[in-house]
ZANUFI-490740 format. One record per residue (C-alpha): z, x, y; residue in three letters. Coordinates in steps of 0.2 Angstrom, whole numbers, padded with zeros to 4 digits, always signed. Each point is the difference from the previous one (the first is absolute). Example, Ala and Ser with C-alpha at 12.3 -4.5 7.8 and 13.67 -1.06 7.14 Angstrom:
+0039+0062-0022ALA/-0003+0006+0017SER/
//
This chain:
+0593+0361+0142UNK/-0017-0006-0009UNK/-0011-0010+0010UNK/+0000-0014-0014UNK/+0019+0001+0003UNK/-0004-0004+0017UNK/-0010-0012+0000UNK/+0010-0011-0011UNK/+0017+0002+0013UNK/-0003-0017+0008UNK/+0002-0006-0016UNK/+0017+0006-0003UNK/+0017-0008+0004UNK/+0009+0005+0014UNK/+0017+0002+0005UNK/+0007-0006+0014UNK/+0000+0015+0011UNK/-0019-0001-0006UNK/-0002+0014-0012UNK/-0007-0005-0017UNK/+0010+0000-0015UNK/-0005+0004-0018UNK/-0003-0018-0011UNK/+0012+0003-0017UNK/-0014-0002-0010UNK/+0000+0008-0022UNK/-0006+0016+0007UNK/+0017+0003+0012UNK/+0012-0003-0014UNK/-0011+0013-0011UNK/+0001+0012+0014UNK/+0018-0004-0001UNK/+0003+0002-0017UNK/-0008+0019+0001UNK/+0013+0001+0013UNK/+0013-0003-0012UNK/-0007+0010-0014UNK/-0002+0015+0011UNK/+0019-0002+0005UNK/+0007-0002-0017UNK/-0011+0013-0007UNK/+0007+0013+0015UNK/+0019-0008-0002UNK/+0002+0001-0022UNK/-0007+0019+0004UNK/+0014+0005+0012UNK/+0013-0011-0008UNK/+0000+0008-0017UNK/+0000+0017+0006UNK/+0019-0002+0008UNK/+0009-0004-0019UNK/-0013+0012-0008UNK/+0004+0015+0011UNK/+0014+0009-0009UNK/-0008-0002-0017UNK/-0016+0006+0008UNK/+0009+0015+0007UNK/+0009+0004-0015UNK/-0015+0000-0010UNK/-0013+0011+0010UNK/+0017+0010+0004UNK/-0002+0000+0018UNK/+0011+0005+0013UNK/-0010-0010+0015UNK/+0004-0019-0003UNK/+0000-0003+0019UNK/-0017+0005+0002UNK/-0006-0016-0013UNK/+0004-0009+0015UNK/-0002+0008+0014UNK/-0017+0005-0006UNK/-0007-0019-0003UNK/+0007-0006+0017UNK/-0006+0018+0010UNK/-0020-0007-0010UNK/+0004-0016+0006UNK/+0004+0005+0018UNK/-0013+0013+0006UNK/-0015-0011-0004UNK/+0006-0017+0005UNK/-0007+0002+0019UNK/-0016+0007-0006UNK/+0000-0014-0013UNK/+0002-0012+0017UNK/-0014+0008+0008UNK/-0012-0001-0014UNK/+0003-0016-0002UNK/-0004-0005+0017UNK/-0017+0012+0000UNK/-0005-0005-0020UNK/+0009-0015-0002UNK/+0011-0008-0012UNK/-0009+0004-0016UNK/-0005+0018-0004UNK/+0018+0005+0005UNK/+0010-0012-0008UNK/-0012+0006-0017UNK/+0004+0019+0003UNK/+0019-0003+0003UNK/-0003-0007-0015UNK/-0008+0012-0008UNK/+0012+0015+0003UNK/+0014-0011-0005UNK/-0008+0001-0016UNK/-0004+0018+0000UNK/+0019+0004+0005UNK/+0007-0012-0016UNK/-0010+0010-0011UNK/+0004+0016+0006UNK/+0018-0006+0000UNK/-0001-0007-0018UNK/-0008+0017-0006UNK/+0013+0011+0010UNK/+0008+0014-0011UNK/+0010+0008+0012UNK/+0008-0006+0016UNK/-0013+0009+0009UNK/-0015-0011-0005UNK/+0011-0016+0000UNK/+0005+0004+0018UNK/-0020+0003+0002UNK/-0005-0018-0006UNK/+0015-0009+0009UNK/-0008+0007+0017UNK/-0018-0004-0004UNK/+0009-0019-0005UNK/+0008-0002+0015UNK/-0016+0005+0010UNK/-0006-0016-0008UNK/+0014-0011-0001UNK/+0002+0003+0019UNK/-0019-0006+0003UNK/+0004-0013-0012UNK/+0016-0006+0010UNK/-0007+0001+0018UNK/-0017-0009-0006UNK/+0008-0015-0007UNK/+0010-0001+0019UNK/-0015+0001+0009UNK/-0011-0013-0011UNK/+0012-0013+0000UNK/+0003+0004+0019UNK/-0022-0004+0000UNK/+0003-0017-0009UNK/+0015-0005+0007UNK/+0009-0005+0015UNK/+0016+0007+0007UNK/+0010-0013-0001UNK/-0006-0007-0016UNK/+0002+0018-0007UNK/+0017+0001-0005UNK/-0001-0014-0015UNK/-0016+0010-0007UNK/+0009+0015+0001UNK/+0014-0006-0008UNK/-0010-0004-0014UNK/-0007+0017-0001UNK/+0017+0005+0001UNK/+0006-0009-0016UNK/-0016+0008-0011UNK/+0005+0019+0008UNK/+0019-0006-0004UNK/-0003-0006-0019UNK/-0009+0019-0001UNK/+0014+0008+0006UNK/+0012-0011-0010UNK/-0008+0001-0017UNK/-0007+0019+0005UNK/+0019+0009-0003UNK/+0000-0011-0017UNK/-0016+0006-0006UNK/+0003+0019+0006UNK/+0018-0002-0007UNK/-0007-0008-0018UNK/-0014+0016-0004UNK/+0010+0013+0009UNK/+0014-0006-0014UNK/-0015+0002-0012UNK/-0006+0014+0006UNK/-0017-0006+0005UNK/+0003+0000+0019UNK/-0017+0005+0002UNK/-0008-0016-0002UNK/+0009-0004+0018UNK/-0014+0006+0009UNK/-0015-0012-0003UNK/-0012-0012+0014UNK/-0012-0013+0001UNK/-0015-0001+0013UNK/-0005-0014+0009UNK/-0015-0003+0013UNK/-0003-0001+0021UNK/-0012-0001+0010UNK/-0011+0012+0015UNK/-0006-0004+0016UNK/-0016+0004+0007UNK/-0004+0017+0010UNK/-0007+0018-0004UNK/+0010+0013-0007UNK/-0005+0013+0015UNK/+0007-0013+0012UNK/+0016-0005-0010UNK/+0005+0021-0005UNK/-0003+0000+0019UNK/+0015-0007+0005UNK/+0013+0006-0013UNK/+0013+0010+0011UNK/+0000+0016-0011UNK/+0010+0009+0010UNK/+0014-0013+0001UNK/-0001-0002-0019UNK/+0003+0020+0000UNK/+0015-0001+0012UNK/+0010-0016-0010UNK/-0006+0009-0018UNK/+0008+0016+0004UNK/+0013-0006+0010UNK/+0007-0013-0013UNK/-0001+0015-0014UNK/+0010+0013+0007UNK/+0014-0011+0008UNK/+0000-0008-0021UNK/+0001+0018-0004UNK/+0015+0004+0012UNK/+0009-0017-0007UNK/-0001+0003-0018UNK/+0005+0019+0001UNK/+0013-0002+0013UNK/+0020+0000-0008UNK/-0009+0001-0019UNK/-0010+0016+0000UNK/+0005+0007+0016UNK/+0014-0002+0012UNK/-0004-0013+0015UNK/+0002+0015+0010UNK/-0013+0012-0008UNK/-0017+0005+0007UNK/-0007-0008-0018UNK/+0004-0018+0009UNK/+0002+0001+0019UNK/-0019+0009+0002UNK/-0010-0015-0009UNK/+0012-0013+0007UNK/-0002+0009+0018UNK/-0019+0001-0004UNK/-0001-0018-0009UNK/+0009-0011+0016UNK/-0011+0012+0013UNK/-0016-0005-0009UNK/+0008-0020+0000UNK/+0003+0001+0016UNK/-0018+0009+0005UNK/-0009-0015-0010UNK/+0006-0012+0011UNK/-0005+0007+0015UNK/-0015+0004-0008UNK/-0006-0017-0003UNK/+0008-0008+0016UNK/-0011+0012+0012UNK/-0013+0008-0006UNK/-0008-0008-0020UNK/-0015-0009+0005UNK/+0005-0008-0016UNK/+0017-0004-0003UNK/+0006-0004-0017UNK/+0017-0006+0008UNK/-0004-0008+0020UNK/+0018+0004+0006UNK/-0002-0014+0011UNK/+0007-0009-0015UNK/+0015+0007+0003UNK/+0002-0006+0019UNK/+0013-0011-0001UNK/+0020+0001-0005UNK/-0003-0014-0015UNK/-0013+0010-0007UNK/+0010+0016+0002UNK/+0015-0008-0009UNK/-0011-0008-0011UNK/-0006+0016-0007UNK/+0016+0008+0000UNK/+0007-0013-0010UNK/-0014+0002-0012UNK/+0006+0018-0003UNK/+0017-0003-0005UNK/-0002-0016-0008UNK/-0013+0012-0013UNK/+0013+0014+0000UNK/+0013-0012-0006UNK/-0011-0008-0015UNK/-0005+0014-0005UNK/+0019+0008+0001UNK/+0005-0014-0011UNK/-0014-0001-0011UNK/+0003+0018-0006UNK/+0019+0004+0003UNK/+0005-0016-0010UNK/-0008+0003-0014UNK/+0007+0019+0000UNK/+0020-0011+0002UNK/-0004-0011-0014UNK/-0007+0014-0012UNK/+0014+0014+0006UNK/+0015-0011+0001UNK/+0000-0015-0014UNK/-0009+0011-0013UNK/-0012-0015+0001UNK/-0020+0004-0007UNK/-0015-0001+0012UNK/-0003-0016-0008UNK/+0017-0004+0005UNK/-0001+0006+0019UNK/-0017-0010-0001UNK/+0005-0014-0005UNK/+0016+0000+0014UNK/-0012+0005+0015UNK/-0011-0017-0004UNK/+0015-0010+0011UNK/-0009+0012+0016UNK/-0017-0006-0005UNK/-0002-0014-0004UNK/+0013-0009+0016UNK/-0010+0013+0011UNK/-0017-0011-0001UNK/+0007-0018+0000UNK/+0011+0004+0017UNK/-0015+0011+0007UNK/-0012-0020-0003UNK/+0018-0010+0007UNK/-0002+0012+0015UNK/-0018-0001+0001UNK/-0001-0020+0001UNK/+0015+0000+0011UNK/-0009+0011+0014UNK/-0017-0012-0004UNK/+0011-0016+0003UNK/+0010+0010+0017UNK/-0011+0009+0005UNK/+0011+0013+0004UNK/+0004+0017-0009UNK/+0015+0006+0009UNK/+0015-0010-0011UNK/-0008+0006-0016UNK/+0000+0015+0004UNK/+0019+0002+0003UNK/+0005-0010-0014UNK/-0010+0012-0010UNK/+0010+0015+0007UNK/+0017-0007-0001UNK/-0003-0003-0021UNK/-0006+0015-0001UNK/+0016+0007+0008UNK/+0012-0008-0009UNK/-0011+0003-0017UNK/+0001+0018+0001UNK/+0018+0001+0009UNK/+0005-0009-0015UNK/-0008+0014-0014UNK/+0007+0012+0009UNK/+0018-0005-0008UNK/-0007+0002-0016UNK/+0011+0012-0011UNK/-0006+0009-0018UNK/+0010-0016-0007UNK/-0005-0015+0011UNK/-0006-0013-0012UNK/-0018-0002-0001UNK/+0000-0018+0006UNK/+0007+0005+0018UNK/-0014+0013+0002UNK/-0015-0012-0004UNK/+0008-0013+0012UNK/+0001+0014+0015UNK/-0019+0004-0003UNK/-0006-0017+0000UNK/+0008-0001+0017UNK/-0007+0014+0006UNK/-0016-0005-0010UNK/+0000-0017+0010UNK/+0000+0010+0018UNK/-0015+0013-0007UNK/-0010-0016-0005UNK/-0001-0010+0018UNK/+0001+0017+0010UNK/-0016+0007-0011UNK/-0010-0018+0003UNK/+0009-0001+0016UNK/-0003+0016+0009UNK/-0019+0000+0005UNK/+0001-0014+0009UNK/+0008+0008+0017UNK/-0015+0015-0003UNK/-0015-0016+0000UNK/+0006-0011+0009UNK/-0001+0009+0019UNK/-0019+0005-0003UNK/-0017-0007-0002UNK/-0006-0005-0016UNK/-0015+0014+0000UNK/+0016+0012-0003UNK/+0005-0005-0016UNK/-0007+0013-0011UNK/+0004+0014+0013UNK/+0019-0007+0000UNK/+0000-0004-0018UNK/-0005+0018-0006UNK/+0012+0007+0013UNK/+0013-0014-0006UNK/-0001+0006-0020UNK/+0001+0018+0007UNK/+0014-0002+0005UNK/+0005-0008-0013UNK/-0005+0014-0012UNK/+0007+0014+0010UNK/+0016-0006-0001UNK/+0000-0001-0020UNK/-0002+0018+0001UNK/+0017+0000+0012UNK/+0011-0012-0012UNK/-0007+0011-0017UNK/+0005+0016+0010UNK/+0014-0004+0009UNK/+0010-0011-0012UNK/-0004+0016-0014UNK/+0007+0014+0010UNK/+0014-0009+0005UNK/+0003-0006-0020UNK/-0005+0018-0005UNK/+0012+0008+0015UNK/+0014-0011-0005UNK/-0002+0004-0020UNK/+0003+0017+0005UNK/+0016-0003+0006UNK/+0005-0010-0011UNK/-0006+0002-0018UNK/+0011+0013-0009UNK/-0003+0018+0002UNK/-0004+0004-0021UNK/-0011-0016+0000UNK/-0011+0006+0015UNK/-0002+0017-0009UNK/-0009-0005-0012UNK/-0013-0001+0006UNK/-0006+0014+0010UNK/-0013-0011+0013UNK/+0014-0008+0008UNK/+0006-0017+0001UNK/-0019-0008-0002UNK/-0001+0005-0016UNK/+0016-0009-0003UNK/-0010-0016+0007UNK/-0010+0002-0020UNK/+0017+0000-0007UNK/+0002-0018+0005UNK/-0006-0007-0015UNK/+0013+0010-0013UNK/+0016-0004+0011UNK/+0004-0012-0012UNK/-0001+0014-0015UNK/+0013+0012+0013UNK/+0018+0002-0007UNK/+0016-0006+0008UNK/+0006+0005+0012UNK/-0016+0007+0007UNK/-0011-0016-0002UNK/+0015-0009+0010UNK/-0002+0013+0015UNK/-0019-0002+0001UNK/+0000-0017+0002UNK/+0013+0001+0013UNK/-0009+0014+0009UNK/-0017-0011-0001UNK/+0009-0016+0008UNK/+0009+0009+0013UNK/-0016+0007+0004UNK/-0008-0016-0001UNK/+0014-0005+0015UNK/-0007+0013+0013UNK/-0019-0007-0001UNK/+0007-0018+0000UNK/+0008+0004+0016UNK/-0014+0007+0008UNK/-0013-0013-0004UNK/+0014-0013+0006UNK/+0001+0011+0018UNK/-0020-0001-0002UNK/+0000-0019-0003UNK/+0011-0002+0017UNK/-0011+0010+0012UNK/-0015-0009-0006UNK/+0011-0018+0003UNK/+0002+0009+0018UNK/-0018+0000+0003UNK/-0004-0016-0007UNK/+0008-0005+0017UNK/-0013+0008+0012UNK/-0013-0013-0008UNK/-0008-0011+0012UNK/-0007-0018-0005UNK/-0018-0002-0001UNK/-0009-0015-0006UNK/-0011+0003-0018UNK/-0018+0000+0001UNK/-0007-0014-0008UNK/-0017+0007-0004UNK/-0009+0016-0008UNK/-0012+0013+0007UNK/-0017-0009-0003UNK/-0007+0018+0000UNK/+0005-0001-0018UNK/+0005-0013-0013UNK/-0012-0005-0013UNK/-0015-0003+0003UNK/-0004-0019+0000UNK/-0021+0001-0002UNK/-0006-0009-0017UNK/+0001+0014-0015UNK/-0003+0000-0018UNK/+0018-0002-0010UNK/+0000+0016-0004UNK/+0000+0007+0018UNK/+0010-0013+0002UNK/+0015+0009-0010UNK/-0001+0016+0012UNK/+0010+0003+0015UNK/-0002+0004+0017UNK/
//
């Protein structure tokens, strides 16, 4: 902290557990407007890929659409806890601006893909930006705001990352129908903020080897995922020796840094207590589910009522746009209680009977009914994603917060590349049983390149068109089940959470800084 920042301390209000808290002065709601941005921005880029996809596939004639995924959410993942270190070593700023700054590089490289190569290629450099982008806008509004007033600011971050994800499959869905999909993939920049220090004493205490372990690790067991029941049987050496190598590697990272990095990205004391424990885990399914639905819904809609991506778009906005509002209701409900717990397993139980309910939906269940069950299952996703850091921050001490959030997003992000691959192999495992034998032999790559086909079902002949829609919604049935059996075991873990009182102040290590600048410093962030 600067020494002007210091001195000016006693002139700061205080909480009543005597830590100072930020005034809500024009340059916090400017800092929290660049928060929004930099969620919208990083939402409308993942929304519109989902209803875009098949179009995208059919057009660079690919074969590997689950990689488009996978490869955003295995970039998003493996930087996020060095993102989290650097922040706490460089500060908010510089890394917030290069999160940025490959975001863009990726959206270019995705816009000028001409094979599915490059576009897999850019989507990983975008997630290695839209995970910074993600885990960075945690961590700053964890410096500028307490705990327990947390969940209404959140909530309003939540509604600008929603309307992105809302309006994103409409917009993918509108230039995919044009053919111009590749004007999905554009980004704006926005500024932060450094703190003092030398370089030599801050690339001092990055934890290289611990960035190595988490790197490597993350890649091969996103390798074995995306391979296994597509490419290669579950049972092949192709998947079990990255997945082997990738959860050994997981497993020696944590040990890593709770014994022997002098500089931890992660201080595993964060993860001393049961809440946090549960708290984390039902971070990683609560992601796994969203993304599940995000993807897999569109792919029901397209497949099975012949409807356009504009179409599936415009039926998904139900999931994101109840999603924010419930996430603020819960949000200002855990301000006003003070409590976290009943949230929680409200969130669970809607999200339960939401996707128990889409997974009755036939190849001739009226549109109507389908929307409803997702904006059941949209209402749990919205409280559980607002909901679900509170059980990881609320046991520990405020100087955590970046080390926890950046774990926290990781976490979050790991499990996107679990939904993405485990919700296609089963989709892709259950097409090959089901979609009729002369259909699938057409095309000579299997039953991912029937995922391209899902665009021209509509131009299939009876009674074949008939039969792929049936194959698509019965397949749709088996991931349904599963994510509803994922949804119960993460309500079961809801119930090891203990109650702990919310913090009512920030870490006055960082913040902004309250010494008497020019406007235009004024504007920047810490």
């Amino acid at each position: 902290m600067s020494s002007s920042s210091s001195k000016s301390l006693a002139e700061k209000p205080y909480t009543p557990d005597g830590e100072e808290k930020p005034p809500r002065d024009m340059r916090f709601w400017l800092i929290f407007l660049c928060l929004c941005v930099c969620s919208f921005v990083t939402a409308i880029e993942i929304g519109s890929i989902t209803t875009a996809l098949p179009t995208i596939v059919n057009d660079l004639h690919g074969t590997q659409f689950i990689w488009v995924g996978s490869a955003f959410a295995l970039g998003s993942t493996a930087l996020i806890p060095f993102a989290g270190g650097l922040a706490q070593i460089f500060g908010r700023r510089p890394i917030l601006l290069g999160s940025l700054l490959l975001f863009a590089v990726g959206s270019a490289i995705c816009g000028a893909a001409k094979s599915m190569n490059m576009l897999i290629a850019g989507r990983t450099v975008q997630g290695l930006g839209g995970g910074g982008i993600i885990s960075l806008t945690q961590i700053i509004v964890a410096d500028l705001v307490s705990l327990r007033e947390r969940g209404s600011f959140n909530g309003l971050i939540s509604i600008a990352y929603a309307i992105g994800v809302g309006i994103g499959p409409i917009v993918g869905g509108s230039l995919a129908v044009t053919g111009q999909w590749r004007w999905l993939f554009f980004v704006a920049f926005l500024r932060l903020r450094t703190p003092p220090g030398t370089l030599r004493e801050k690339f001092a205490r990055i934890d290289y080897i611990g960035n190595i372990l988490v790197v490597a690790a993350t890649t091969s067991t996103v390798i074995a995922l995306t391979w296994g029941g597509i490419e290669f049987t579950w049972g092949s050496a192709h998947v079990l020796v990255p997945l082997i190598i990738g959860l050994i590697g997981l497993a020696v990272f944590i040990v890593y840094e709770g014994r022997f990095a002098e500089y931890p990205m992660v201080p595993f004391d964060v993860l001393s207590t049961r809440t946090a424990l549960s708290g984390y885990a039902q971070n990683f399914f609560t992601s796994m589910i969203l993304i599940t639905i995000s993807y897999y819904l569109q792919v029901y809609w397209q497949a099975c009522y012949n409807v356009s991506p504009i179409g599936s778009g415009v039926d998904g906005l139900g999931v994101a746009f109840i999603a924010a509002p419930m996430g603020l209701i819960a949000g200002v409900i855990i301000q006003k209680t003070n409590s976290y717990r009943i949230p929680i397993g409200v969130g669970w139980i809607l999200m339960i009977v939401g996707i128990g309910l889409l997974s009755t939906l036939d190849a001739d269940t009226s549109r109507g009914k389908s929307i409803g069950y997702s904006i059941i299952a949209g209402m749990g996703i919205g409280v559980l994603i607002l909901a679900s850091y509170f059980p990881v921050l609320a046991p520990i001490n405020v100087s955590q917060n970046a080390h926890a959030l950046a774990l926290f997003v990781f976490v979050r992000n790991f499990s996107l590349v679990w939904g993405v691959t485990v919700g296609g192999t089963i989709l892709q495992n259950e097409l090959n049983k089901r979609l009729p034998a002369e259909f699938i032999a057409q095309f000579p790559g299997g039953v991912e390149i029937a995922y391209s086909i899902i665009p021209t079902i509509r131009s299939l002949q009876e009674p074949l068109r008939t039969q792929v829609r049936v194959a698509f919604a019965e397949s749709m049935k088996v991931v349904w089940w599963t994510t509803t059996g994922i949804a119960g075991l993460g309500f079961l873990l809801s119930l090891c959470m203990k109650h702990y009182k919310l913090h009512t102040a920030v870490d006055k290590d960082w913040g902004m800084e309250h010494a008497h600048k020019k406007l235009g410093d004024n504007l920047e962030m810490t």
